[in-house]
C-alpha positions, 0 to 999 in steps of 0.5 A: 430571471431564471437561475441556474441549476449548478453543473453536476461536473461542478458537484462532482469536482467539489465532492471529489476535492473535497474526499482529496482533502479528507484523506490527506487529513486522514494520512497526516492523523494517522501518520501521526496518532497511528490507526487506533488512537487517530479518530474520525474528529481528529480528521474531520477537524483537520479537514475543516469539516464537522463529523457528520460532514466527513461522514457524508463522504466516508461514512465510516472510519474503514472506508477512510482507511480504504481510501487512505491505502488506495492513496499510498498504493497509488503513490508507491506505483507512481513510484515505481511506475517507470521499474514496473514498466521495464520489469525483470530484476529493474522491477524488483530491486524498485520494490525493495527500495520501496519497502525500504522508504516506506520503512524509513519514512512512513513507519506508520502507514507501514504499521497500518497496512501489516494490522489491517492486512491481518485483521481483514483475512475475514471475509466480512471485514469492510476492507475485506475486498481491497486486500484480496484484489491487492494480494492477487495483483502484487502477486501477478506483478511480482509473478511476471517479473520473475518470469523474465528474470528466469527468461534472462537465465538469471533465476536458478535452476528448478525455481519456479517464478510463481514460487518466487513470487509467493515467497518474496511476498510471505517474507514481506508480510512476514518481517513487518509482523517481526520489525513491528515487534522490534524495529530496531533489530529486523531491517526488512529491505536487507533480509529480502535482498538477502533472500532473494539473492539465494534464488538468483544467478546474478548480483540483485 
């Protein structure tokens, strides 16, 4: 009686499952415990796995975090998704209301995100990459929104949409370095709706 190899789709399924199951467990510590004090232990023991089993998925607590900030762009696109297709103004008031919630309800990730951003400016930072690809697609998205709003004649004269783009994304970065310092006092969603609506003709 021979036996049978296990399918390579088989192995991939269950390696795939597997790193679903490790980044959820990475989200809830460190959505939690925060990025500094959440620790590769802590995930692996909320994964089910030993540390040396996380490690043969993600072979360093960076490359979690990578995966856990490819998670929460995919779900804020999802989010978004439908806004995003429409474009325009629809796109970015779906934005604001997503710096909003996650402001409300993920403060954390929120706070990972702005310390991890800044950190990785260096060019041999493991998540170096991931940002830089990240900014330069925010900016095109956020870029081509603008565009159609000054098609629709709703951005004001001598605005240019690629100067409104860099601004809206510079103020964004900007106030989670201030609402990181004070929370209480630094509402983010409001200041941008406030800024933008100096650039616009119509209610935002």
């Amino acid at each position: 009686m021979t036996t049978r190899p296990p399918s390579t789709r088989g192995e991939y399924a269950r390696s795939a499952a597997r790193r679903r199951e490790i980044i959820d467990a990475a989200v809830e510590v460190f959505s939690t415990a925060g990025f500094h004090k959440g620790s590769l232990r802590d995930v692996a023991e909320r994964a089910g796995l030993s540390q040396a089993g996380l490690l043969h998925h993600f072979p360093s607590k960076y490359h979690i975090i990578e995966a856990v900030l490819t998670w929460r762009d995919t779900h804020a696109r999802e989010a978004i998704d439908e806004a995003a297709r429409e474009g325009g103004l629809t796109h970015i008031r779906a934005l604001i209301d997503l710096i909003e919630s996650n402001q409300r309800d993920s403060p954390t990730l929120t706070e990972l995100y702005a310390v991890l951003s800044a950190d990785a400016t260096s060019r041999d930072h493991p998540v170096h990459d991931y940002f830089d690809q990240r900014y330069a697609w925010v900016l095109a998205s956020v870029e081509k929104s603008f565009q159609e709003i000054a098609a629709a004649g709703q951005l004001r004269d001598g605005v240019e949409p690629a100067d409104a783009a860099r601004w809206m994304v510079a103020l964004i970065d900007g106030l989670q370095i201030q609402w990181l310092y004070d929370r209480a006092a630094v509402d983010m969603a409001e200041e941008i709706r406030r800024f933008l609506q100096t650039l616009l003709t119509v209610e935002l």
